[in-house]
C-alpha positions in Angstrom: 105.6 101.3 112.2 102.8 102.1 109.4 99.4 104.2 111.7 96.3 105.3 109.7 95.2 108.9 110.2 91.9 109.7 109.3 90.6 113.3 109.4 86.9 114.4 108.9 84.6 117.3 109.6 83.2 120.6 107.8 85.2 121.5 104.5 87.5 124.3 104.8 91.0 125.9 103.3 94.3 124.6 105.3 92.9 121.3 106.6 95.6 119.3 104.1 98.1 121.4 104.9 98.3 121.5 108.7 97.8 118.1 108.9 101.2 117.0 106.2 103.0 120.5 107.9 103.3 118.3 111.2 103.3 115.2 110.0 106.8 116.6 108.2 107.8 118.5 111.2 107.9 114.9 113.2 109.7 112.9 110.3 106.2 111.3 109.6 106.0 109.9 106.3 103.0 110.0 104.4 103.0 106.4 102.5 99.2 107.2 100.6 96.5 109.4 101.2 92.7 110.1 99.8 90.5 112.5 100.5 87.3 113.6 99.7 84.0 115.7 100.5 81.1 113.6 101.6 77.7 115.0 102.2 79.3 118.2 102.5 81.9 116.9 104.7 85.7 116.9 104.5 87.3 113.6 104.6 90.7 111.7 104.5 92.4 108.8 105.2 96.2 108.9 105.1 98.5 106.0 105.6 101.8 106.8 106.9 105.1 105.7 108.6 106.3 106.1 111.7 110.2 104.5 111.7 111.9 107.5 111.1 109.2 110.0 113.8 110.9 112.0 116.7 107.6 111.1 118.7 105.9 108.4 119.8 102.8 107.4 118.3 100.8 108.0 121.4 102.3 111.5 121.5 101.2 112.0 118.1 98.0 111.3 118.2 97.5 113.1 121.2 99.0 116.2 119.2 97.1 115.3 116.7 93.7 115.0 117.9 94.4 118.6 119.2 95.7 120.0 116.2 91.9 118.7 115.2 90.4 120.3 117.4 92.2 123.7 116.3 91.1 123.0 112.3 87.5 122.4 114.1 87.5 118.4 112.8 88.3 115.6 114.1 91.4 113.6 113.7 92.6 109.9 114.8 95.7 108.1 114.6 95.9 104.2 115.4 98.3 101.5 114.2 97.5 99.8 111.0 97.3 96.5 112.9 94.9 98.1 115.0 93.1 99.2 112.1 93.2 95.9 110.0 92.0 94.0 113.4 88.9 96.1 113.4 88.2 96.5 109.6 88.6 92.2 109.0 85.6 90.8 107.9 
């Protein structure tokens, strides 16, 4: 299963690297990712895979979304076909 992450609030040192430590501590690939600082804001979107993750993808986004809280920005996690549904034009 392929979930976009997408990660976004005030600029700081670690963000990247708490976010890929767990994603690697749950077997969650990262597929692509892009970042960037907008209006002074820290943002990025990472694609990655589920198949191989020890947790479900509700329990990962609920970790998630706290790990984001932690790092002081917000985090989501929803399936790409979630994602593609919402995004089609």
């Amino acid at each position: 299963m392929k979930a976009i992450i997408t990660v976004v609030g005030g600029d700081k040192v670690g963000i990247i690297a708490k976010v890929s430590a767990f994603l690697a501590e749950h077997s969650i690939n990262i597929d692509d990712i892009t970042q960037t600082i907008l209006s002074g804001n820290f943002v990025m979107m990472m694609m990655v895979n589920l198949d191989k993750s020890d947790i479900s993808i509700d329990e990962a986004r609920r970790l998630l979304t706290d790990e984001g809280h932690a790092l002081g920005v917000e985090v989501n996690l929803m399936s790409e076909k979630v994602f593609s549904a919402m995004h089609r034009i």
